[in-house]
C-alpha positions as a printed Julia matrix, in Angstrom:
663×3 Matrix{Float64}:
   0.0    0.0     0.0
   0.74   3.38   -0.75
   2.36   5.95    1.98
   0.58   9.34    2.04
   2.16  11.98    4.1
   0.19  14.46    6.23
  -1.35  17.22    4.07
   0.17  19.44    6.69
   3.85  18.3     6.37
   3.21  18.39    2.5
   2.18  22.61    2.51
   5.99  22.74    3.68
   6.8   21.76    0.17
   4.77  23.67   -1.69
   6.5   25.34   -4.34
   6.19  26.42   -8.5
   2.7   27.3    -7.98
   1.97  23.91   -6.42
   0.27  22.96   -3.33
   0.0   19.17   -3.03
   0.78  16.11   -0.79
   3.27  13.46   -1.95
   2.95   9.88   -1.67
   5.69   6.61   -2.08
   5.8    5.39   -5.64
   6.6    1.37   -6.38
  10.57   0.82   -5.52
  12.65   0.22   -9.48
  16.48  -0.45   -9.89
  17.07   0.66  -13.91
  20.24   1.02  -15.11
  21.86   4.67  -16.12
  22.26   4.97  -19.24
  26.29   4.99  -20.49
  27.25   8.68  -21.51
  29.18   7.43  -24.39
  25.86   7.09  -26.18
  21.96   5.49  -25.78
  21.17   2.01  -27.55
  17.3    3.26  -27.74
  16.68  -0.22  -28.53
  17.85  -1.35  -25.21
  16.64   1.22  -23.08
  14.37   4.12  -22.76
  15.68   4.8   -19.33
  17.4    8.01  -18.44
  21.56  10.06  -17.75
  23.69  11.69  -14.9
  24.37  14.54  -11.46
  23.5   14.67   -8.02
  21.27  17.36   -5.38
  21.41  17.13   -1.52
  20.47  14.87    0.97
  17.53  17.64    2.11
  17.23  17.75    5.96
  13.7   19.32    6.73
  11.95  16.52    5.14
  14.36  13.44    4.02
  12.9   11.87    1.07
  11.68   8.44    0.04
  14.45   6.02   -1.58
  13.09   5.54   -5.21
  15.39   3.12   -6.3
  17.01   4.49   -9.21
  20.75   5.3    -9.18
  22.16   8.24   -8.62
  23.05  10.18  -12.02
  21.2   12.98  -14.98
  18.6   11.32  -17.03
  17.49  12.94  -20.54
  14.06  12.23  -21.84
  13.62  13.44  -25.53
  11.57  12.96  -28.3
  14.22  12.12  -31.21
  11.33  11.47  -33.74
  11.24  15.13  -34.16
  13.53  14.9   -37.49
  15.15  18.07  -38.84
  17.8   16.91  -41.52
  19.37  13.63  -42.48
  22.82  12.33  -43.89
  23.99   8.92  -44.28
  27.61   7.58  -44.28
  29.05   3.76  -44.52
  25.39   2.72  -44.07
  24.52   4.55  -41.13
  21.96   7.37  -41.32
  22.33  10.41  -38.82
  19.63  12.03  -38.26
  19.21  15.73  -36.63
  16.53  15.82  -34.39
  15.13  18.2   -31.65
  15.7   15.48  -29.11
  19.46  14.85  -30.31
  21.99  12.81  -32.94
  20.19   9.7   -33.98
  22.2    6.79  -35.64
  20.41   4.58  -37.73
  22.14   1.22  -39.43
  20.24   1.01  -42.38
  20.63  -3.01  -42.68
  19.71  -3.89  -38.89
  17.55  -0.81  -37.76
  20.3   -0.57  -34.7
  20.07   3.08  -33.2
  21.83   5.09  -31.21
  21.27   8.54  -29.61
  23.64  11.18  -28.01
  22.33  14.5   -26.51
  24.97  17.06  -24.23
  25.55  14.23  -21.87
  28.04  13.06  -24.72
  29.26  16.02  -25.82
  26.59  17.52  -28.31
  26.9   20.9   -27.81
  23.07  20.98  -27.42
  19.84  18.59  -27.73
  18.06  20.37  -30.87
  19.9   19.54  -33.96
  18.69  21.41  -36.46
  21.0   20.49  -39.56
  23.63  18.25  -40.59
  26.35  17.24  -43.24
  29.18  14.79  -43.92
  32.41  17.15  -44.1
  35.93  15.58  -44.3
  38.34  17.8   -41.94
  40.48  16.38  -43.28
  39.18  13.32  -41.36
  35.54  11.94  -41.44
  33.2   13.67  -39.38
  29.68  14.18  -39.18
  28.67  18.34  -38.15
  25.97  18.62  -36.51
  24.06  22.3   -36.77
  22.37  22.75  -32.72
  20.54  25.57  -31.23
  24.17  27.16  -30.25
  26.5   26.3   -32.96
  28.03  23.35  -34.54
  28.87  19.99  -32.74
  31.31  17.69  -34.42
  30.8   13.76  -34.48
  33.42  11.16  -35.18
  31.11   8.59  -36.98
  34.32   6.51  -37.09
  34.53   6.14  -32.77
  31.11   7.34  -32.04
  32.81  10.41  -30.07
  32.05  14.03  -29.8
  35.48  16.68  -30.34
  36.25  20.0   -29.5
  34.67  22.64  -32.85
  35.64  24.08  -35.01
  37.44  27.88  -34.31
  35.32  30.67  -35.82
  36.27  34.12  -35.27
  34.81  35.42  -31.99
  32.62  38.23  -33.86
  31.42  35.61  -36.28
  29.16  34.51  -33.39
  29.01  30.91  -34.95
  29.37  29.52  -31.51
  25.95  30.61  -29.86
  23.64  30.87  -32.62
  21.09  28.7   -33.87
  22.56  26.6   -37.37
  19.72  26.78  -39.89
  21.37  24.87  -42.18
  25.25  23.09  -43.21
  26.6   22.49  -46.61
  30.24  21.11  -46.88
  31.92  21.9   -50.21
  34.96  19.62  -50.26
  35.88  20.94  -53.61
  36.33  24.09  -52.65
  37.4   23.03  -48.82
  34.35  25.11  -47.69
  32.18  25.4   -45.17
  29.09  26.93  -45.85
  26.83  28.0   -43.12
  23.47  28.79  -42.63
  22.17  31.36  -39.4
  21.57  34.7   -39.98
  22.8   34.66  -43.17
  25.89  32.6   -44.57
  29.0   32.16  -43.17
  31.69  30.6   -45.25
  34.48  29.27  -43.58
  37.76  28.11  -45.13
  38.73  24.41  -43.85
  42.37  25.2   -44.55
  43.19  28.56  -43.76
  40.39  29.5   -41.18
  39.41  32.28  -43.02
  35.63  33.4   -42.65
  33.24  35.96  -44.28
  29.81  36.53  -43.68
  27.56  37.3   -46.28
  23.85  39.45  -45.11
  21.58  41.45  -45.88
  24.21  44.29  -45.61
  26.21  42.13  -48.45
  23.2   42.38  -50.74
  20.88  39.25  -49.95
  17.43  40.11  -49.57
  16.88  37.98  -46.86
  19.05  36.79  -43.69
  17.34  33.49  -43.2
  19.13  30.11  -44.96
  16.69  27.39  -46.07
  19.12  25.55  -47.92
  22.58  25.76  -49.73
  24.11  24.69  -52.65
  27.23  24.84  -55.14
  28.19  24.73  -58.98
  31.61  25.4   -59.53
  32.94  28.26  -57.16
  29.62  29.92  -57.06
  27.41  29.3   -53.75
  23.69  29.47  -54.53
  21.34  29.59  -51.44
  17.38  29.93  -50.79
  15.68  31.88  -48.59
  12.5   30.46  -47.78
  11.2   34.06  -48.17
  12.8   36.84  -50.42
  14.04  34.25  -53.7
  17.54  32.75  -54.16
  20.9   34.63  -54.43
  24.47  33.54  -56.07
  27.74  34.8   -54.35
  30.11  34.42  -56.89
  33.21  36.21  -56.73
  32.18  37.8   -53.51
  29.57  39.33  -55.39
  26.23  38.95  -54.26
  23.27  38.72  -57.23
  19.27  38.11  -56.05
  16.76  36.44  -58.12
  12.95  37.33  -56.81
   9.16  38.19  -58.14
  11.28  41.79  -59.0
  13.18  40.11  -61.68
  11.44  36.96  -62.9
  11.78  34.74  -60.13
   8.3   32.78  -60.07
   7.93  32.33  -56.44
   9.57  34.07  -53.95
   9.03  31.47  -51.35
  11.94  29.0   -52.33
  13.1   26.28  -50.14
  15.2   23.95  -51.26
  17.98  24.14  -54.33
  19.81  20.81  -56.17
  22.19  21.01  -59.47
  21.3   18.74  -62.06
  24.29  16.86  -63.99
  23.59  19.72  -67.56
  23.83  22.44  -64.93
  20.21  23.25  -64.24
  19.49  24.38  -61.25
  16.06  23.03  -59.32
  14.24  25.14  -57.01
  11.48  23.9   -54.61
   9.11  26.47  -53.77
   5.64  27.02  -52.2
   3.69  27.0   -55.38
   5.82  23.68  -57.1
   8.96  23.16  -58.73
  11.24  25.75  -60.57
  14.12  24.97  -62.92
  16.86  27.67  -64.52
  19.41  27.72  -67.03
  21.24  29.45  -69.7
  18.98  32.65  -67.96
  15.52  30.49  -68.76
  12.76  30.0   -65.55
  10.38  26.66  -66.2
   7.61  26.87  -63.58
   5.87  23.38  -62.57
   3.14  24.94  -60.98
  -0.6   23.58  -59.17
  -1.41  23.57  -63.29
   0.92  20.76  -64.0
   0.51  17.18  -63.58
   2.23  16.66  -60.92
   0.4   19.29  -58.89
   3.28  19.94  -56.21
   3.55  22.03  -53.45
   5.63  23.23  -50.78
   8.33  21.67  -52.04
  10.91  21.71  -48.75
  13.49  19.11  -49.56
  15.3   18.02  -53.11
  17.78  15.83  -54.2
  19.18  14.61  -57.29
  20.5   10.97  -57.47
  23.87  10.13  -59.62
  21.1    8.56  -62.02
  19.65  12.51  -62.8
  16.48  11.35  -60.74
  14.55  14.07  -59.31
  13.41  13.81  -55.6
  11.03  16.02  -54.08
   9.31  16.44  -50.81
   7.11  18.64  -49.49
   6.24  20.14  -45.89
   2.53  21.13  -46.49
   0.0   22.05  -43.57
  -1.47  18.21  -44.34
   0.0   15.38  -45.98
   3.73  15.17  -47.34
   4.38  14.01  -50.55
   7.62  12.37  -51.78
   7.63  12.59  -55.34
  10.15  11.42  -58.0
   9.28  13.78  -60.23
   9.56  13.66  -64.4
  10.47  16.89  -66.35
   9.61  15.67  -69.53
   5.87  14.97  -68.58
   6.17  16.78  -65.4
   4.78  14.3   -63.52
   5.59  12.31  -60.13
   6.82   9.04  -61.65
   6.59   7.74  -58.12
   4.06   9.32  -55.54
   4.08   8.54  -52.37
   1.77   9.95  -49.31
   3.6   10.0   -46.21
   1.61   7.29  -43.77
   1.57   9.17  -40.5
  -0.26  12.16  -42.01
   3.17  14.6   -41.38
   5.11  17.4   -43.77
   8.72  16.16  -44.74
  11.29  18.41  -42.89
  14.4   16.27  -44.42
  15.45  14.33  -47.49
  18.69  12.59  -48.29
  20.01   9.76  -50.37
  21.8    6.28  -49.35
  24.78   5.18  -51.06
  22.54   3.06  -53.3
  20.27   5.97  -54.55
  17.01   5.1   -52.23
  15.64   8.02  -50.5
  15.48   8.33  -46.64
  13.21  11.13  -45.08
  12.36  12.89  -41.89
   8.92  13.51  -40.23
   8.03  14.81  -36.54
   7.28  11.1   -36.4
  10.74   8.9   -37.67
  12.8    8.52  -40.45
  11.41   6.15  -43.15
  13.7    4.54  -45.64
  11.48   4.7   -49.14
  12.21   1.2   -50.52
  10.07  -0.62  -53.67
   7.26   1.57  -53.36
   7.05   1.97  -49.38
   8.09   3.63  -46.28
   9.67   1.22  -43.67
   9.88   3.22  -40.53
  12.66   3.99  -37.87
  11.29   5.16  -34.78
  12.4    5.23  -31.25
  10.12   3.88  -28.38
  10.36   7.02  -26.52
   7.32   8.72  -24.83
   7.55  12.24  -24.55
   5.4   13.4   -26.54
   7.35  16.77  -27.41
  10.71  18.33  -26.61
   8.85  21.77  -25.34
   8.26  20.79  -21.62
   6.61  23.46  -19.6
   5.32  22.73  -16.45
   5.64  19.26  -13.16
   3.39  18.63  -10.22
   2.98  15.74   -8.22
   0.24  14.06   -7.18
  -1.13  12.63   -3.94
  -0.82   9.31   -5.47
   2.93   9.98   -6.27
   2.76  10.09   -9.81
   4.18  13.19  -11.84
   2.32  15.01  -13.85
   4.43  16.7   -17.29
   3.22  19.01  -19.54
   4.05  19.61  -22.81
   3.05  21.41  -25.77
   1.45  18.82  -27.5
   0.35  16.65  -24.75
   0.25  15.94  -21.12
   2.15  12.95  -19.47
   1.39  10.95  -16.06
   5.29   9.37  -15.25
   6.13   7.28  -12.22
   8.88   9.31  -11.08
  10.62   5.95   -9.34
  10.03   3.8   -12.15
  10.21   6.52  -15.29
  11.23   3.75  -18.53
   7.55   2.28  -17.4
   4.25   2.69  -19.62
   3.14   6.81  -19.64
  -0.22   8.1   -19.32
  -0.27  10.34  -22.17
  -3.4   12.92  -22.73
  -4.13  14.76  -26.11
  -7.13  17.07  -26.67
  -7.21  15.19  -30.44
  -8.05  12.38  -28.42
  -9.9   13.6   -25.66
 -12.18  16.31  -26.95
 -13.52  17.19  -23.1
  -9.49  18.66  -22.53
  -9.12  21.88  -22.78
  -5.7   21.73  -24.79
  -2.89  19.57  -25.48
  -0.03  22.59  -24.36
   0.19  21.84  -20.24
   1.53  25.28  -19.52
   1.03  25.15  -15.64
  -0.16  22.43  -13.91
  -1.35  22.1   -10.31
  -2.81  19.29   -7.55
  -5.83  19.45   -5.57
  -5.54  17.68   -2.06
  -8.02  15.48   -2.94
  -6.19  14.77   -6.46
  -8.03  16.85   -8.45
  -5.76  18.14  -11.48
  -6.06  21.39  -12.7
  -3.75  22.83  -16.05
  -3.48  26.19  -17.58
  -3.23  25.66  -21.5
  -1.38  27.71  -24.11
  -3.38  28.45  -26.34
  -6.61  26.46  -24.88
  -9.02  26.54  -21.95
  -8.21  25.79  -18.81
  -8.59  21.88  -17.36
  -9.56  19.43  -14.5
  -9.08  16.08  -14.47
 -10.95  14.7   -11.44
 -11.76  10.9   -11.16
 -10.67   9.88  -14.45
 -12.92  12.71  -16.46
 -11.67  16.03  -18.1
 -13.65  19.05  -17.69
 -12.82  22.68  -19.46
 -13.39  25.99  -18.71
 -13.69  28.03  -21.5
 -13.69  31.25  -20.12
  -9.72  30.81  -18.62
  -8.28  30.86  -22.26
  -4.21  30.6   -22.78
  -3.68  31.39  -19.01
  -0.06  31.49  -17.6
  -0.04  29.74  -14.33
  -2.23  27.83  -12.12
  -2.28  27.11   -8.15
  -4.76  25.11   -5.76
  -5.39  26.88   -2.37
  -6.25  24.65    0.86
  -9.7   25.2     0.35
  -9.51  22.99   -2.94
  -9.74  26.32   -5.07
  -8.04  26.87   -8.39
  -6.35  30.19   -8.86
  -5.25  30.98  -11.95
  -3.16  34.02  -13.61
  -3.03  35.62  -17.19
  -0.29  37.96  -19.05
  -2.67  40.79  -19.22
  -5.9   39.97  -17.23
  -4.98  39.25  -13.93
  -6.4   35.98  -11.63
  -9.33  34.25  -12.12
 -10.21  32.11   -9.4
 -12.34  28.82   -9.32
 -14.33  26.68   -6.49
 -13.54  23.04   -6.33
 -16.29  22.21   -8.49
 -15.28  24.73  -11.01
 -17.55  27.12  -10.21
 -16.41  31.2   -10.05
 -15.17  32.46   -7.03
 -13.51  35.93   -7.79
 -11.41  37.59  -10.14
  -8.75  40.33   -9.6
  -6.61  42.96  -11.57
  -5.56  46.14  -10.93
  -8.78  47.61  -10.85
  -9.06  45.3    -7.74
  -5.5   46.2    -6.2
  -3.35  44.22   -7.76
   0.3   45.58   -8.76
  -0.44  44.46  -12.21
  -2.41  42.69  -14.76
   0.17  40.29  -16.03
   0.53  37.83  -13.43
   3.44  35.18  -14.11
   3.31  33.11  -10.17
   1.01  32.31   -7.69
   1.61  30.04   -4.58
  -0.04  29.66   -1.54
   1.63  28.93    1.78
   0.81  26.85    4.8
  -1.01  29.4     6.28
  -3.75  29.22    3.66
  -2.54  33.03    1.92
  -1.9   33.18   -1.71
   1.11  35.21   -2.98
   0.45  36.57   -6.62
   3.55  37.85   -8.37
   3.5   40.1   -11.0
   5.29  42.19  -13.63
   4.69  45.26  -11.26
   5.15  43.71   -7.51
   4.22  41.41   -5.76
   0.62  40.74   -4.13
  -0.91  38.98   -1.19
  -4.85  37.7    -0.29
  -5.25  36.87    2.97
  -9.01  36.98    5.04
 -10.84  37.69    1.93
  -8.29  40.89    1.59
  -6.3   41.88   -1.13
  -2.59  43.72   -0.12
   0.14  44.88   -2.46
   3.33  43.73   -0.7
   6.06  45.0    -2.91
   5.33  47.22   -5.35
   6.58  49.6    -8.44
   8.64  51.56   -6.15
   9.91  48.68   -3.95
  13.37  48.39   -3.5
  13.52  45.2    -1.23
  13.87  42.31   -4.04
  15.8   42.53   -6.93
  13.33  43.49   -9.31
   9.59  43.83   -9.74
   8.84  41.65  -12.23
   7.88  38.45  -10.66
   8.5   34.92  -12.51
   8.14  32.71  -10.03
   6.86  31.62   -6.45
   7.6   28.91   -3.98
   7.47  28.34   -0.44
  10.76  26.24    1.43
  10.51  24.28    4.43
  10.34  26.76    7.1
   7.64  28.76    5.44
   9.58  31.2     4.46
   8.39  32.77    0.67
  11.01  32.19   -2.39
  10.6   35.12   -4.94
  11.99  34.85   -8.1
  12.08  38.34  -10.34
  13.31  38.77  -13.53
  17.4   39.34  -12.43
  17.6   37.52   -9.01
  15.86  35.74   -6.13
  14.72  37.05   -2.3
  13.84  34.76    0.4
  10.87  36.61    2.73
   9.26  35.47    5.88
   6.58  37.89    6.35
   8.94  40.41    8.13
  12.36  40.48    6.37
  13.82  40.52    3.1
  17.18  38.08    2.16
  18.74  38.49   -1.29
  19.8   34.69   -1.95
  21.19  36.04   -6.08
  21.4   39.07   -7.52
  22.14  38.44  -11.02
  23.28  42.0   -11.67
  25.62  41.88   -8.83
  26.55  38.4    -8.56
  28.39  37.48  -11.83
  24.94  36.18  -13.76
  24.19  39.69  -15.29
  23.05  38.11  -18.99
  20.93  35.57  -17.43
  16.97  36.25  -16.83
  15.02  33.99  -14.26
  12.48  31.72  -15.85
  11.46  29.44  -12.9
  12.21  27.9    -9.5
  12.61  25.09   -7.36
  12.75  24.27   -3.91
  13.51  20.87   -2.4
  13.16  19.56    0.72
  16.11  20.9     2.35
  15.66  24.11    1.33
  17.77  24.59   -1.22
  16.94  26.62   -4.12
  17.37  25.74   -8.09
  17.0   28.45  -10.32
  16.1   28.17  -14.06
  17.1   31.27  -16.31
  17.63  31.26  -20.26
  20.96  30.96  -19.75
  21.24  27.35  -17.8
  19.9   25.99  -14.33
  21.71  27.55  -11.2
  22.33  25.85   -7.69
  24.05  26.43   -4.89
  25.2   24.26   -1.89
  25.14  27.34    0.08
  28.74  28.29   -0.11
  28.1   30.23   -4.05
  26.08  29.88   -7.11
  27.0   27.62   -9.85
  25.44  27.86  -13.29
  25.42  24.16  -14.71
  24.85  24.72  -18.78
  24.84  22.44  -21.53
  28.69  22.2   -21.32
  27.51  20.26  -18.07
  25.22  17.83  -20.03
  22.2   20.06  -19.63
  19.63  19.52  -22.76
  19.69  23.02  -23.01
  20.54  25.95  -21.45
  16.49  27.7   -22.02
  15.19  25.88  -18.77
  11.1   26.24  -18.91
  10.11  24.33  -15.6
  11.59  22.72  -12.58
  10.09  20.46  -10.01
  11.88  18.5    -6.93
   9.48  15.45   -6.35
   8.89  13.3    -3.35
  12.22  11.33   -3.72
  14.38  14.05   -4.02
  14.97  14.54   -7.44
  14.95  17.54   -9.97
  13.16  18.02  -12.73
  14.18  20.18  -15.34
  12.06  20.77  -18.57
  13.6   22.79  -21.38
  12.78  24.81  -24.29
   9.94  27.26  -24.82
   7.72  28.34  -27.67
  10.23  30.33  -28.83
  13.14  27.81  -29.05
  13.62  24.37  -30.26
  13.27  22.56  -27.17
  15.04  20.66  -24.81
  13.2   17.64  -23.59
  13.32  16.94  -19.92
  16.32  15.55  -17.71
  15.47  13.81  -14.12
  18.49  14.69  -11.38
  18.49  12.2    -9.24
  20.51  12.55   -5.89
């Protein structure tokens, strides 16, 4: 039988907008997962660190070793290359090896040396050795396909800024010993000498972004995805758009054809040029493409397209001379085609948010991973009375055993379950009496309560979410304040500024063992108490180290964790501690995005620029050069057991799947 503790006891641990109870989960001994690399067909267990024994409170033993687990979704396919047999794809959850005779995988994320989980591009490059680059959210990683090891990068200039931006796309041109780089424009580096320019809109291209890249002779050619195609040759920069005769301005993809033509794929179909000539395959042709993302040419002159529409992909071999799709193929799992590339023996290999598929004899045959998360953008932990773990995501909302993780998920979808209010978990929060509530992005607000889902349509793309003692939902909106609901879901109250609050865009709410609720905000931060309403720091407060409030939590003595934009304050109703100051303390680029507290009352800080902890003694900002997935960390959580959970990524990044700490 299951272990509850004392509601009482459990207030003490209230913290990220949560009040709830924790209970023992069933005892498991998995293995940690080798850093040197994940068999996913082995294991869809965990990775590797440690927190502290807490004192207040001491935890339950789970069972599971001591080490830094990564979850990920590494279905999420960006771009593919294949060498010696082995396809390597870039996905947002990490490298993914693929042996195309035996379906053998392998996955690597930061806790092997990737520089960071979202791979957004790839290519083969010899250096003068084999390796495999891998494009990430910050820069290039660089993979020895040969030893299955992760080296040191390569050295851009410092002002290139290479290093720490996002890698749209990688084209190695080992003719000219080039490396051509997509992010904010294109970068070419010389392999031999080191030398670098950077080619933008400044230079003459119309547009910064890179869709894709590619080379005839000396002369680079690369797509937009926006403003048309331009050709550096020279160091000269020439456009082709609408303006002069360009038929579609949205062009993705570019491949050179044996004679010289040049193929375009673009939003309304297929382009070719030459000798100064523009064929359009348009919706009027045969073949009827569109969206046309991804193209490659075979040594055989065979045309391969694929497209990344809002519905179906196609993959389409596609015939000039009748301009139709000699083969046409409907992707099976009803996604666009984000990558295309070729194996040694001609036969296409693609990329969905759902696998890699190698297209053999007229059909797909998958490669997939057996992993559960349902997305790498992981928002928002509570857990449960019963002990489980509730994870939200944006495109679905998980129920884990934290002590036994690589078992069976509960995973809910609002395709699925039309009662949800949304699939995007953005806050989530637990009743005493179980009772789930979840703020959803972009969706109503939720309870799950005895196995049913309820919505509230009124509490649209809310921000956070809390439960009082009285059962009550409270939750808080960027721009209209707190809305607060019974247990049954009926309206209680709502406040703004009109009401007293500081301000209308409320980021944090908690409430403490007392029974008040603590409402941060952008301008201050609030508290109700007795059916009263009191601004406790507000615009011109000077006690905390700023007034914009991101998050709340309360640590074992009571005592209220604030965490503002640039630092965090511990208060106990009287006083005022600064525990970080990032201005002052050495973290001035670093904004807060959420906190933890665990038992013992230590504090773990997420900010945009990694996860900070401290033993007390200083601050230390673990990053991705740590094995973080990321360094964009969206929630944290310390369970019943001890261990920290840290979710990564954000709507506005490319994830960073989830990693358990366990102490």
């Amino acid at each position: 039988m299951k272990k509850i503790i004392p509601f009482a006891l459990v207030l003490i641990l209230v913290f990220s907008s949560l009040a709830c109870n924790f209970g023992a989960a069933p005892k498991s001994e998995p293995t940690p997962v080798e850093t040197d690399g994940c068999c996913l067909n082995e294991s869809e267990v965990p990775q590797e660190v440690a927190t502290q024994e807490p004192a207040a409170l001491a935890p339950q033993d789970s069972g599971l070793q001591t080490g830094w687990y990564p979850f990920t979704n590494p279905n999420v396919v960006r771009d593919l290359v294949v060498y010696k047999g082995v396809i390597h794809a870039a996905t947002l959850g990490g490298l993914v090896t693929w042996q195309l005779d035996s379906g053998y995988s392998m996955r690597y994320t930061p806790l092997d040396g990737m520089g960071h989980v979202s791979a957004t591009s790839i290519a083969y490059c010899e250096i003068p050795e084999p390796r495999i680059l891998v494009g990430t959210q910050v820069g290039i990683s660089i993979f020895d396909p040969n030893t299955g090891l992760w080296e040191k990068g390569l050295s851009f200039p410092a002002e290139s800024r290479v290093d720490v931006s996002k890698i749209e796309r990688l084209f190695c041109d080992q003719s000219n010993n080039r490396l051509l780089i997509g992010y904010s424009g294109l970068g070419v580096f010389d392999l031999k000498s080191g030398d670098f320019q950077h080619f933008t809109s400044k230079e003459g291209l119309l547009w910064d972004s890179i869709s894709d890249i590619a080379v005839s002779g000396k002369d680079i050619w690369v797509a937009s995805g926006y403003k048309g195609i331009a050709q550096i040759s020279n160091g000269k920069v020439t456009t082709y758009s609408a303006a002069n005769g360009l038929p579609d301005d949205y062009a993705y993809s570019l491949a050179f054809a044996k004679d010289g033509t040049l193929w375009i794929g673009a939003s309304s179909g297929l382009i070719s040029y030459k000798s100064g000539q523009w064929v359009h395959y348009d919706a009027d042709s045969p073949a009827n493409l569109r969206d046309v993302y991804e193209l490659e040419i075979a040594p055989d002159g065979r045309i391969w397209a694929a497209t990344l529409p809002l519905g179906i992909g196609r993959l389409c071999q596609f015939d000039p001379e009748e301009a139709v799709c000699a083969v046409d193929f409907s992707e099976t799992d009803n996604q666009g085609i984000h990558a295309l590339t070729l194996s040694e023996a001609g036969a296409p290999i693609f990329g969905t948010g759902k696998g890699v598929y190698v297209f053999e004899n007229g059909t797909a045959r998958p490669l997939k991973t057996a992993d559960q998360l349902a997305s790498n953008y992981v928002d928002s932990f509570a857990s449960a009375p019963d002990g489980s773990l509730w994870v939200g995501t944006d495109a679905g909302i998980h129920i884990v055993d934290p002590a036994n993780p690589s078992a069976a998920w509960t995973t809910f979808r609002q395709s699925e379950i039309p009662e949800m209010g949304g699939s995007w978990g953005k806050a989530i929060a637990v009743a005493p009496d179980g009772a789930v509530w979840i703020a959803s992005t972009n969706g109503s607000a939720s309870r799950y309560q005895n196995g049913a889902w309820t919505a509230f349509e009124d509490i649209y793309s809310f921000e956070t979410v809390a439960v009082d003692i009285l059962g009550r939902a409270w939750f808080g909106d960027d721009s209209k304040g707190v809305v607060v609901l019974n247990a049954d879901g009926s309206p209680v109250i709502a406040l703004n500024t009109a009401s007293g609050l500081p301000g209308d865009n409320v980021q944090a709410i908690v409430t403490d063992l007392s029974g008040r609720v603590w409402i941060g905000t952008d301008e201050g931060l609030a508290k109700y108490e007795n059916d009263s309403l009191e601004v406790v720091f507000g615009q011109g407060s000077t006690e905390i180290p700023n007034k914009y409030i991101r998050a709340l939590a309360v640590d074992a003595n009571g005592a209220l964790i604030i965490g503002t934009f640039t630092g965090v304050a511990r208060y106990d109703g009287t006083t005022v501690e600064i525990l970080i100051d990032f201005l002052k303390d050495g973290f001035s680029e670093a904004r807060l995005t959420t906190l933890a507290v665990a038992p013992n009352g230590n504090v773990w800080v997420g900010t945009d620029k990694g996860l900070l902890t401290s033993d007390g003694s200083g601050w230390k900002l673990l990053t991705t050069a740590d094995g973080l997935l990321t360094n964009y960390i969206s929630a944290l959580h310390v369970d019943q057991f001890g261990a920290v959970w840290v979710g990564g990524g954000g709507s506005n990044f490319d994830g960073g799947g989830m990693l358990q700490i366990v102490p």
